[in-house]
N, C-alpha and C positions, 0 to 999 in steps of 0.2 A: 228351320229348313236347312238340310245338309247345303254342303258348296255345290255339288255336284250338277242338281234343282237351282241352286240361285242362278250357276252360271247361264246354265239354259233357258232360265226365266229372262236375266241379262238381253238376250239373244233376241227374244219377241218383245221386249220393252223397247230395243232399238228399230224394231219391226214397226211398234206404234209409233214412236215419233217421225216415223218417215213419214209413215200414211198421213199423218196427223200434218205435217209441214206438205205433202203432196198435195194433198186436198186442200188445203188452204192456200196455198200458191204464198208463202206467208210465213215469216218464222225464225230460227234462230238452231241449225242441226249440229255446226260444230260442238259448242259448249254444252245443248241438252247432250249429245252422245257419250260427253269426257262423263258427263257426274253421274252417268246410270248408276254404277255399282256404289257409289256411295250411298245414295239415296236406296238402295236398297240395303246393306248394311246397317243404315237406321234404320229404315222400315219395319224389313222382316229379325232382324237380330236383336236390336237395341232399343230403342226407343217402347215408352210406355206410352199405344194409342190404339185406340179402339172404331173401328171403322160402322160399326154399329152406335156408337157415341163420341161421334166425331170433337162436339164439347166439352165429353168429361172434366171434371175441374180439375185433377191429378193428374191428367196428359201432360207425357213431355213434349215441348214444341219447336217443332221445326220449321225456321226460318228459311226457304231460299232469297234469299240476298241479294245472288246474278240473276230478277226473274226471269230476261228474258230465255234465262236453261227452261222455263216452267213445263215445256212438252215433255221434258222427264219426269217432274214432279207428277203433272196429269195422270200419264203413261201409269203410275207406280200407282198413283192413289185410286186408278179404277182398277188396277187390279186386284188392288185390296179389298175393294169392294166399297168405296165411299161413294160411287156413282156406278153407271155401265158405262162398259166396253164403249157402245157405240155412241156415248157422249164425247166421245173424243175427236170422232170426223168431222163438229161442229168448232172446232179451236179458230175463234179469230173472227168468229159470226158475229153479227151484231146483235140478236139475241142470246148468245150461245151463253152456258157462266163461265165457260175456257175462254178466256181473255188473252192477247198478248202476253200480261204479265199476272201474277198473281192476286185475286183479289179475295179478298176473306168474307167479304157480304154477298160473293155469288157463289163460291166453290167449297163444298164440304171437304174440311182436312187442311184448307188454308188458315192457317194462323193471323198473318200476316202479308198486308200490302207490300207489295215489292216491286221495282223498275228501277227509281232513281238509285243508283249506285251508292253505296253505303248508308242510306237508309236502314234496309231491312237490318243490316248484324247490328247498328245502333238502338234500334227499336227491340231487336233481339233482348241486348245486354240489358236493356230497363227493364224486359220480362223478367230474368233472372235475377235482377237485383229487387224486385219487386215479390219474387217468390221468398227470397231470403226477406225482407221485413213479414212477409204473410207465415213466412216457416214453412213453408210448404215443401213438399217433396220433390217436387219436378224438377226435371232438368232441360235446357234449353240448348239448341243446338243450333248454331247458320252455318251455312254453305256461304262462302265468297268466291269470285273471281278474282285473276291477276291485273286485269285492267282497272278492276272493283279496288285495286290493292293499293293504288295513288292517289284514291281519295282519302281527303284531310278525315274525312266524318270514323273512317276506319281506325285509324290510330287516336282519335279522341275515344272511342269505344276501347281498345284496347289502353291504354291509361286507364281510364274508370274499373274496366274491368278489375285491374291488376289492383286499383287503390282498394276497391271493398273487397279483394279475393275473394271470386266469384267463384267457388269451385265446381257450381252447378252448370257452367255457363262454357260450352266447345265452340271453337270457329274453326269449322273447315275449310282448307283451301282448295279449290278441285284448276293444280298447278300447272294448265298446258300451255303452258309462257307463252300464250300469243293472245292477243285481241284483235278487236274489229280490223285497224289498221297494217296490222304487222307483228311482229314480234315482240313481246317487253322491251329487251332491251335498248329496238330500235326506239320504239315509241316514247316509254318512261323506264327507265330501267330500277326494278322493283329490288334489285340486289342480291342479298343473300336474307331470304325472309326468315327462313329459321332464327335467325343469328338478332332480327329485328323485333321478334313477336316473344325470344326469348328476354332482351333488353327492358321491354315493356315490363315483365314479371308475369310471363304466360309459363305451363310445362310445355314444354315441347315436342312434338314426335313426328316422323316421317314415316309415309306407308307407299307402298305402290297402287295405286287409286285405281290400278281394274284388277286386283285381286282383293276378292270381296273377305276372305279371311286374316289377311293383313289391315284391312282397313279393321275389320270388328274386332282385333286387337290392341290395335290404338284409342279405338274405343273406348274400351275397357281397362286403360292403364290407371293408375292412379294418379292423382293431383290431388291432395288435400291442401286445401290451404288456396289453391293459386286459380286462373281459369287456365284451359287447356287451349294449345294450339294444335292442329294436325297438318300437316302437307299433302297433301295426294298427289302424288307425280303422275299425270295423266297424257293424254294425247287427246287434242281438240278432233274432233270426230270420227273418234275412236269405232271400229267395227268394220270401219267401209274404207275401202281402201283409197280410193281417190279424193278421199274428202279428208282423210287422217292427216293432222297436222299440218294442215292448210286453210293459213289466216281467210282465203278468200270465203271460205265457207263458215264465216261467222253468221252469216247473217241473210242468204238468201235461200231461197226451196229447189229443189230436185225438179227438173224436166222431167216427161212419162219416163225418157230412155234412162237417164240417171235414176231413177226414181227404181224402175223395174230390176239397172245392174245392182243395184244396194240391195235388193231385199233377195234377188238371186245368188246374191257373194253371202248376205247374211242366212240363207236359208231359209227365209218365211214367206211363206204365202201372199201374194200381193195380193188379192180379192179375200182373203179372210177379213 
């Protein structure tokens, strides 16, 4: 799919995750809005995954890690067609299978359990070290947060990684320096991650994380030998203006009036 079509795909993904956090009163809009375009760079560019064989055994798999971003994840995987559209206004029901966080026993196209913060990229890297004794082809790929990025579990993942040189194995960073609280550096200040992920024995690459053909060419750089680190320099709720780059919108839903100015600044339809 040209840039041209993703970017404006971009556009109605961030369309769903409002609806999807509106309707639920419920949710998590800064962080799902930073990682749209990543997640769609693996989606529609890179990754090997079949929305018709959600199981295939040769799938590449992708972990999100931060799951509370998962209204993006959702967003992406109905439009690929792993579910419909309108399974998405149930996110956060008590029978719905859009769950708060990712769950791989109720949602076709989850890989992987995800919430507890460093979990999912440690479970990640066992997939990919598990493909390398099975020989297998696949490649694995998680998305992390900055806040995700102080936990111990991540840098024991990254050591392991680097000891068996996983080359099959990318951590994404989707990098809009702030969390729940505040800013990194207020909070925990994560440093200079490059410079840390490099240290580990990762390749490393920086892209700008809302332009979806910079991100698919870091993708696609090479590492033989090593696992791959990315950077995504992002903006926490990215699209919408009053919500961009403000910590406060980690973690709560859009009133109707917020709700209605976000999707008339983004251009979409609010009753589609």
């Amino acid at each position: 799919m040209d840039t041209q079509a993703l970017t404006e795909k971009a556009r109605h993904i961030r369309g769903d995750i409002l609806k999807m956090l509106y309707t639920a009163q419920s949710g998590h809009p800064g962080g799902s809005l930073s990682c749209v375009e990543i997640l769609l760079a693996l989606y529609y560019r890179v990754a090997n995954v079949d929305p018709k064989n959600p199981k295939m055994e040769n799938r590449d798999r992708i972990v999100l890690s931060k799951g509370h971003a998962c209204p993006a994840l959702y967003a992406v995987l109905a439009d690929k067609g792993y579910f419909p559209r309108s399974d998405l206004w149930s996110l956060r029901q008590i029978h719905s299978h859009l769950q708060g966080h990712p769950d791989s026993s109720k949602t076709p196209g989850v890989d992987v359990n995800t919430g507890s913060l460093g979990q999912g990229v440690s479970i990640a890297m066992g997939i990919a070290l598990a493909a390398r004794h099975l020989k297998a082809g696949y490649k694995v790929y998680a998305i992390i947060g900055d806040g995700e990025s102080q936990e111990g579990l991540v840098w024991e993942t990254a050591m392991a990684a680097a000891h068996y040189r996983l080359d099959n194995f990318t951590v994404i960073l989707d990098h809009n320096r702030l969390q729940i609280d505040g800013s990194n550096e207020e909070v925990m200040d994560i440093g200079d991650i490059m410079k840390k992920f490099e240290a580990f024995g990762f390749e490393c690459f920086k892209a700008d994380g809302h332009d979806i053909d910079a991100i698919t060419d870091a993708l696609h750089k090479p590492h033989a030998g090593k696992p791959k680190f990315i950077c995504c320099e992002t903006f926490k709720g990215h699209g919408v203006s009053f919500m961009e780059d403000q910590y406060t919108w980690h973690g709560k839903a859009p009133s109707q009036i917020e709700y209605l100015d976000a999707m008339k600044e983004l251009g979409v339809n609010a009753d589609d």
